[in-house]
N, C-alpha and C positions, 0 to 999 in steps of 0.2 A: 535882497541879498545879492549881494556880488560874485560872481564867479570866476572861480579860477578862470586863467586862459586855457589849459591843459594837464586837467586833472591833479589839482593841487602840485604837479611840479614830480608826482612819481609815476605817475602811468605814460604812456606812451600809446602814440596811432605808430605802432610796426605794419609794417607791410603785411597785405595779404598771406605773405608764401613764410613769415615768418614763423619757427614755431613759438620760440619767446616766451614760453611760462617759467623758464625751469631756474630763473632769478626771484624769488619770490621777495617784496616788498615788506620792510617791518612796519608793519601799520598798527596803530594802538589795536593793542585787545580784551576788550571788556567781558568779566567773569557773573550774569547777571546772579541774584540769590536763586533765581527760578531751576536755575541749572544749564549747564552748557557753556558755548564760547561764542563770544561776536566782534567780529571785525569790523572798525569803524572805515568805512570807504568814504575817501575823499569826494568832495564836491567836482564835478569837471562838465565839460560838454563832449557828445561824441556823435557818433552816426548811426541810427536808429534803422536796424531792418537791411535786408539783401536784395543788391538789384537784381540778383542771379535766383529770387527766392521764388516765390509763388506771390499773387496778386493783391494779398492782403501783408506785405511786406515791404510798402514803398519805402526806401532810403530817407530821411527826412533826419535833420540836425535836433537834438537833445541837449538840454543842460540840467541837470539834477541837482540837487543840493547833497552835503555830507548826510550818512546812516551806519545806525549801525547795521550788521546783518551777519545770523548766525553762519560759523565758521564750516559748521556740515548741516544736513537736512536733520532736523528735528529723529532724534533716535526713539525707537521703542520705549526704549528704559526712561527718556525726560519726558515721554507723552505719559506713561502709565502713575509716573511720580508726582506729574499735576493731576490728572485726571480720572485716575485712580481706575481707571479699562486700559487694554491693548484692544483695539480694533482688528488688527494687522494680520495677515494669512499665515505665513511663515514668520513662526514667533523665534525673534533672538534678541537679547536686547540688543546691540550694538548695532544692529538690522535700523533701517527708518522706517519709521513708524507709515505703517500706510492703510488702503483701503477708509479713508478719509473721506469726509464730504467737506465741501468749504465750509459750510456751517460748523463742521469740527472743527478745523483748522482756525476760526475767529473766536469760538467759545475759547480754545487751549491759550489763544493768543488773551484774552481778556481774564482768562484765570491766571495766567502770570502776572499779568497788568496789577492783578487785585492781593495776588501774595504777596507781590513788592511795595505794594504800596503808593502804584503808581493811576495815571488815570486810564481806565480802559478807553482802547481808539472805537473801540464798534459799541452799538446801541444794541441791545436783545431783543428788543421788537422787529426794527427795520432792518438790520446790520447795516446801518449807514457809518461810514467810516470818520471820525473826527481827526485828521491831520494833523491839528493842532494837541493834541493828547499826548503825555510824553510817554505812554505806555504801548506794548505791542499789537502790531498788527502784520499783514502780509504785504510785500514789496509790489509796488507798482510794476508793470509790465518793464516801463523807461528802467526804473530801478535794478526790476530784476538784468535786463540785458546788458544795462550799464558794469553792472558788478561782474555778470558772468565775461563779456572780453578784458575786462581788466583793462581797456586800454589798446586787444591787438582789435586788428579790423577782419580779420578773416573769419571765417564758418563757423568756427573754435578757436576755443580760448587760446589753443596750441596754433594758430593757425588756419591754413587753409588743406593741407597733407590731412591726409582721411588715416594714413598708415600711421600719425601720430596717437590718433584718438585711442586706440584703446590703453592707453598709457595713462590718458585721464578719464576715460568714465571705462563704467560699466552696461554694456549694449550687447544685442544682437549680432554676432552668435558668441561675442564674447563673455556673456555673461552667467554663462552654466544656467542661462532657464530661471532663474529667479535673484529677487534683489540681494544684494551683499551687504556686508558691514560695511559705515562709513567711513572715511580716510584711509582707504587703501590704497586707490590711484594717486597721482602725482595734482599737487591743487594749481590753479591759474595763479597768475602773478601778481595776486592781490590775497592768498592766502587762503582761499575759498577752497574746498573738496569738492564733488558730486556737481557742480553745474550742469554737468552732460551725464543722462543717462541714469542709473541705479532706480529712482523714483522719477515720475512727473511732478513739479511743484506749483502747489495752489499760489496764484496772482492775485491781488484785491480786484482787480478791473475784472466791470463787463467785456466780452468780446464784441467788436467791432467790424464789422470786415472793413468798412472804407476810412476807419478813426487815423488811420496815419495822415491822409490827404489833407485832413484839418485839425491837427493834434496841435495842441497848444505847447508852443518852442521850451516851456518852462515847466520843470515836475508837471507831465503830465500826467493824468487822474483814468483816460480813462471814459468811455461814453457817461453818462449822469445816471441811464436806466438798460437794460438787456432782459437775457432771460437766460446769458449761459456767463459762466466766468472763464478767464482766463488760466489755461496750465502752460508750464514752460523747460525745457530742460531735457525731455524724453527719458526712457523706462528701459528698465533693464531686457524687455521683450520689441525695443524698437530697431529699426536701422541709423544708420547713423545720420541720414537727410533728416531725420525726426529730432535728432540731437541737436541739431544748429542752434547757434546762439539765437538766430532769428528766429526759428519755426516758432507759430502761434497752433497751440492744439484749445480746446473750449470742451466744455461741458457740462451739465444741470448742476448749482449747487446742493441742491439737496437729490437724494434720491430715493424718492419714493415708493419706485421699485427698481428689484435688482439690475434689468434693463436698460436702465440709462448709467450705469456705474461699473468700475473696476477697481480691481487691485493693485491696480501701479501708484496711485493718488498718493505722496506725502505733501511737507510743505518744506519754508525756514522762515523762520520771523525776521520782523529787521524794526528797529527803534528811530527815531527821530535824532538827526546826528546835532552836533556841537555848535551848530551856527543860533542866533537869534529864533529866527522863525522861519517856517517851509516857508518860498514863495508860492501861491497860489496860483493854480493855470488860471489864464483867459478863458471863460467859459465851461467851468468844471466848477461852479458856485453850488449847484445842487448837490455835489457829490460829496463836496467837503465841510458842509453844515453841519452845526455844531451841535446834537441831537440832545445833551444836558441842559441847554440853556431853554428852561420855562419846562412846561409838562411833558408829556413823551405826549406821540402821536395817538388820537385813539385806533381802535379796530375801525378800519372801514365799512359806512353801509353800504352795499352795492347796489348798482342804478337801475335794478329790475322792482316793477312796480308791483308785477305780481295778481294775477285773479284766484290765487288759490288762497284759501285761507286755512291757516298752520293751524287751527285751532279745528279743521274737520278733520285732519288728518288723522292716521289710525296707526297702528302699532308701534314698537320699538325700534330706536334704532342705536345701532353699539359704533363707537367711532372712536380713534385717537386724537387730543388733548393735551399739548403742553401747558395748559391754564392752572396747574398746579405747580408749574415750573420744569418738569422731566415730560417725555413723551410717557402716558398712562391712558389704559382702555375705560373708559366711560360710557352709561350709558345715558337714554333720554324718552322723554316720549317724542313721538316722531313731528309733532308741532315747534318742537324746541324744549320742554319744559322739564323742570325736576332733573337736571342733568346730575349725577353721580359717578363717582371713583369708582371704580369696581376693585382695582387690584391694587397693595397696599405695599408691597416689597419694595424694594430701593436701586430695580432695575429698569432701563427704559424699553416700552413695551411698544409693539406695532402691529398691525395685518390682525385686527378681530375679525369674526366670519361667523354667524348662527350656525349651530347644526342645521338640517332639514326640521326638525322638529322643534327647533329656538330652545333646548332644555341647555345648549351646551356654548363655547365659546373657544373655539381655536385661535390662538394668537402667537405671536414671534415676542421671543424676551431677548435681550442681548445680556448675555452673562461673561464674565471675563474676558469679555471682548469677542465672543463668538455667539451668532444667533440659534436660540433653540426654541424647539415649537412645542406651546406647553397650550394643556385644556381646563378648564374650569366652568363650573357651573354658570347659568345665567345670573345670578347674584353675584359672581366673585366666589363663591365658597369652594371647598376642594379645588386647589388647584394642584395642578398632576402633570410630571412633564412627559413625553411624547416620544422624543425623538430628537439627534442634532438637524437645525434646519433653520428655514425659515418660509414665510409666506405660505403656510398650508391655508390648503380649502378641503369643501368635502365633496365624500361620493354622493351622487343623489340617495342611495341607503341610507349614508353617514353610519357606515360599517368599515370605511375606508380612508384614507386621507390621501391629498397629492401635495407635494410639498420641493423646496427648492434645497439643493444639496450640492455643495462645491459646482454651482452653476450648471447643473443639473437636477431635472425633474424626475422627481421619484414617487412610486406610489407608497402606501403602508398600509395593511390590515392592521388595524384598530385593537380585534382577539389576540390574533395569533402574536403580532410584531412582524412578520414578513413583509422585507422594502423590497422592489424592485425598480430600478431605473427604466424609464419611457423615453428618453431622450436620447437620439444617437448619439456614440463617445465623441465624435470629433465637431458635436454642438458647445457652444461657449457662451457663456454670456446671458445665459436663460433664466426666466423669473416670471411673476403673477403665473399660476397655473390655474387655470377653471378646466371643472368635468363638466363635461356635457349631461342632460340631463336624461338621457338613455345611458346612461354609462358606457357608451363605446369609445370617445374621442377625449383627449383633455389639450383644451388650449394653453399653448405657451406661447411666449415672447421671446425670441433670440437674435443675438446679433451674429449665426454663426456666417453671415453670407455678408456681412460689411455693414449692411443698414439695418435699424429696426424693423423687423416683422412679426407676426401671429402665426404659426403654423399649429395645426391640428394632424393629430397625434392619436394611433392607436392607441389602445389602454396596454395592447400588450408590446409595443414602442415598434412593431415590426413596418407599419407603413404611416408615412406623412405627408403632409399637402399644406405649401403654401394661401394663407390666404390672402386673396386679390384683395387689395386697397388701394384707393390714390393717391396716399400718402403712407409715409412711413409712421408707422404706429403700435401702440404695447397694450397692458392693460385687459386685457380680453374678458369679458361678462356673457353671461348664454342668455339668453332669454327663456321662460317655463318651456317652449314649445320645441325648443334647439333650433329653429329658423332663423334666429339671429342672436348678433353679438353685437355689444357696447366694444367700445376701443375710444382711448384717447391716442391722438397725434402729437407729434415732434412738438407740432408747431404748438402746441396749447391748448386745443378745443377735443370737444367729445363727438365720436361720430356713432352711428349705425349702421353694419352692414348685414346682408343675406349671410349665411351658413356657406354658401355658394361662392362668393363674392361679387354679390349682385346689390344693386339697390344702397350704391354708398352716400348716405346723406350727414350731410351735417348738423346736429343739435345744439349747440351751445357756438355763441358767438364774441366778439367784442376785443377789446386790444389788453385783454387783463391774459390770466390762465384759465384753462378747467382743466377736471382733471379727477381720478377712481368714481366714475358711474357705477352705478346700481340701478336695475328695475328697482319700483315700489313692488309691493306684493301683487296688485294687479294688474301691475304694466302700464299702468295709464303715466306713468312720469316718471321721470329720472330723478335719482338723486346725488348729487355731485358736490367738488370741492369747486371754489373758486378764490384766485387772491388777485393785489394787484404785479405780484410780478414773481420770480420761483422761490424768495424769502419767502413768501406771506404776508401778511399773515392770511392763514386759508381758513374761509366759512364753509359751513356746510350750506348748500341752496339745493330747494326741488322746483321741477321745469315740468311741467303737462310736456305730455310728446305729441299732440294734437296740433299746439300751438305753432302757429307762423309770425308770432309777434317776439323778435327776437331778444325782448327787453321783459317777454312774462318768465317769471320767475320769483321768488321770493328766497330774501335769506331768513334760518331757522337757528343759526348763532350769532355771535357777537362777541366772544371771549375768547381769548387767545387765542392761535391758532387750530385748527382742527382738520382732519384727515381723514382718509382710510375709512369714510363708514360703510352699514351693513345693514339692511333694511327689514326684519322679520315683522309679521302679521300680529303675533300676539302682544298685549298690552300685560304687564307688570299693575 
């Protein structure tokens, strides 16, 4: 494909200091069936990233091909109209829809693809992206930036003046503390709203740090593999540095626990524009393969050879299962075998946990877009909800529960109904709670200090103590004796530490994920997720903890992906 010399002949490279949006361009605009509005952006080249930026910003020439790409961020009301939940904190419809994982944001994109009639761009095993699809997906990073200066060269769409910005987004301290309805500020000169500010917007690309230095000159894609994807655009709780057309922000597509995710997360779709065909980057071959043509990929076996055999193993284990197509609690015996559905409703379900005694099952449902923590028998039978929440575990009595609450931990008597919060007010971001197994301490995870950590927590929230790791890390598991805790890290693998934070070792290894450990019942091994990257698909694996053979391990699934298990002694 040929490309314009600049920007099909209506955008313009204005000067840094210009503000220059407030001529807006009539550029065709496409009404898809799905609902909404998309502006088809011309094809052009421009100038990728700020010299003035941070390190992962190098300046570097782009040329993109025409797209289309919706006119505002994906609203509440056209998220809940395809997919029939609002996920989102502050529910309005005109609001953008948020608190999104990227895996939201590609399934929403491939249910339009499938209303219209058209081909979905992403695969539901891999989410590898097909380019060639004429159906929706999320905008490349090139893409997104390309669309958002419209054409200017400066910080913002408006320019390089910082006094301009709150005229087009919604930011820090301008934004009354939470996101707003879309198209209320003033749009860039290609007809776009919300570029800066109100929501962060999901990218298709992995994050790269050094991807600029050797980005391929043509629709760039993007590294081929990562572990975090690209957000772009900044939040209605950001500064305006974070607004830049350049800023790159990253983070886990899915998330597993509340710990690695936020409430700022929306998207905007964008379509394959008017020309023949995308050109395809140099070296972005793996990215843009064609996942319909021939079979789908199978589940991966994983390269541990394994001395344990699944077939000595002993009791049950309860775990989450999209292999029926929805996230659903399931359980098994602990070798692998006889795996079953337990709950039968039409809601996606997460975070199973035995009582102390395995009679019961506390788990997270997501109902009308808000998660609540409901109980049920070891079978599936009676089931009974709880409490609004999500990610509850028990007291060692199992008279008690601790559970996550507008990013805060909270306990609950079980008889009475009495919550109280254990987490200081000015904590954010908190999630996986474990009690210790004296009932004195319950671990959480928070990001209230910038990075991931575990701090331990009175029961009654009056005193707290970081714990020492060498890595940033979530996740937090007690051991019977409270001596130690499981934790997974940033980076992907499962550690051990003292109660202390003494004695930090690393259990699981290799260039995949691990990720939610459990003791067995006697502590002799771990039982963990593993995939090859933070799609999945994820197996369940157990590890002897004795072992120094970094490859003993064995996998105990092989069907869809699987999560979130829980290891109790008694057998069904």
């Amino acid at each position: 494909m040929a490309f314009a010399a600049l920007f099909a002949g209506c955008a313009r490279q204005d000067s840094a200091s210009s503000a220059g949006a407030d001529d807006v361009v009539a550029l065709k605009v496409l009404e898809p069936k799905s609902g909404g509005e998309m502006v088809l952006i011309p094809e052009g080249t421009f100038t990728m990233g700020d010299a003035s930026g941070r390190s992962d910003e190098t300046p570097h020439t782009v040329a993109v091909a025409s797209f289309y790409m919706d006119k505002v961020p994906v609203t509440q009301e056209l998220y809940e109209k395809v997919m029939g939940v609002n996920p989102s904190k502050r529910k309005d419809k005109k609001n953008p829809v948020e608190r999104t994982q990227w895996t939201d944001a590609v399934r929403f994109c491939n249910k339009c693809s499938e209303m219209e009639g058209l081909t979905p761009c992403y695969d539901s095993q891999t989410w590898v992206c097909d380019f060639t699809a004429d159906g929706y997906r999320l905008p490349t990073e090139a893409e997104w930036e390309y669309a958002c200066r419209a054409g200017i060269t400066g910080k913002y769409c408006c320019g390089d003046n910082e006094a301009d910005l709150p005229e087009y987004a919604w930011y820090k301290p301008h934004s009354k503390g939470k996101p707003q309805p879309v198209g209320q500020k003033r749009p860039n000169h290609w007809g776009l709203y919300d570029m800066h500010g109100n929501v962060w917007q999901w990218c298709n690309d992995y994050y790269g740090e050094s991807y600029y230095t050797d980005s391929p000159k043509e629709n760039p894609k993007g590294p081929a593999t990562g572990k975090e994807r690209v957000l772009r655009g900044g939040a209605y709780d950001c500064t305006a540095d974070k607004c830049r057309a350049a800023y790159r922000f990253k983070e886990f597509p899915v998330f597993t626990d509340a710990c690695f995710g936020a409430d700022a997360y929306g998207f905007r779709r964008v379509r394959r524009g008017e020309s023949d065909k995308l050109v395809v980057g140099k070296g972005t071959e793996a990215a843009t393969e064609n996942p319909r043509e021939g079979t789908k990929p199978p589940v991966p076996t994983l390269p541990g050879h394994g001395k344990i055999d699944p077939a000595k193993l002993k009791g049950t284990i309860v775990f989450v299962s999209d292999r029926g197509g929805v996230l659903k609690i399931w359980k098994m015996h602990a070798g692998g075998k006889d795996p079953k559905q337990l709950n039968k409703d039409d809601y996606p379900e997460a975070d199973p946990r035995f009582s102390p005694d395995g009679k019961r099952i506390l788990h997270t449902s997501l109902r009308d877009g808000f998660p609540e923590v409901w109980m049920m028998n070891r079978d599936g039978a009676a089931p009974k909800f709880v409490t609004k929440g999500s990610q509850a575990n028990w007291s060692p009595d199992g008279k008690s529960i601790v559970f996550i609450q507008d990013n805060q931990a909270f306990t609950r008597e079980l008889a009475s109904g009495r919550e109280q919060r254990v987490t200081p007010e000015k904590w954010e971001r908190c999630g996986v709670p474990a009690w210790s197994p004296d009932g004195k301490h319950i671990a959480v995870a928070s990001r209230h200090l910038g990075t991931i950590g575990i701090f331990l927590v009175s029961q009654d929230g009056k005193e707290s103590r970081q714990l020492r790791t060498e890595e940033a890390c979530c996740t937090p598991v007690w051991s019977k004796d409270g001596k130690r805790l499981l934790c997974q890290t940033v980076q992907g693998h499962i550690h051990q530490v003292d109660a202390e934070g003494k004695n930090w070792e690393q259990l699981t290894f290799g260039a995949d994920m691990q990720h939610d450990a459990r003791y067995s019942p006697d502590e002799s091994m771990i039982l963990f997720c593993r995939a090859p990257s933070g799609e999945g698909p994820w197996q369940i694996c157990v590890r002897r903890l004795d072992s120094d053979d970094e490859s003993d391990f064995v996998q105990i699934t092989n069907a869809g992906s699987n999560l979130l298990p829980d290891w109790h002694p008694d057998e069904d």
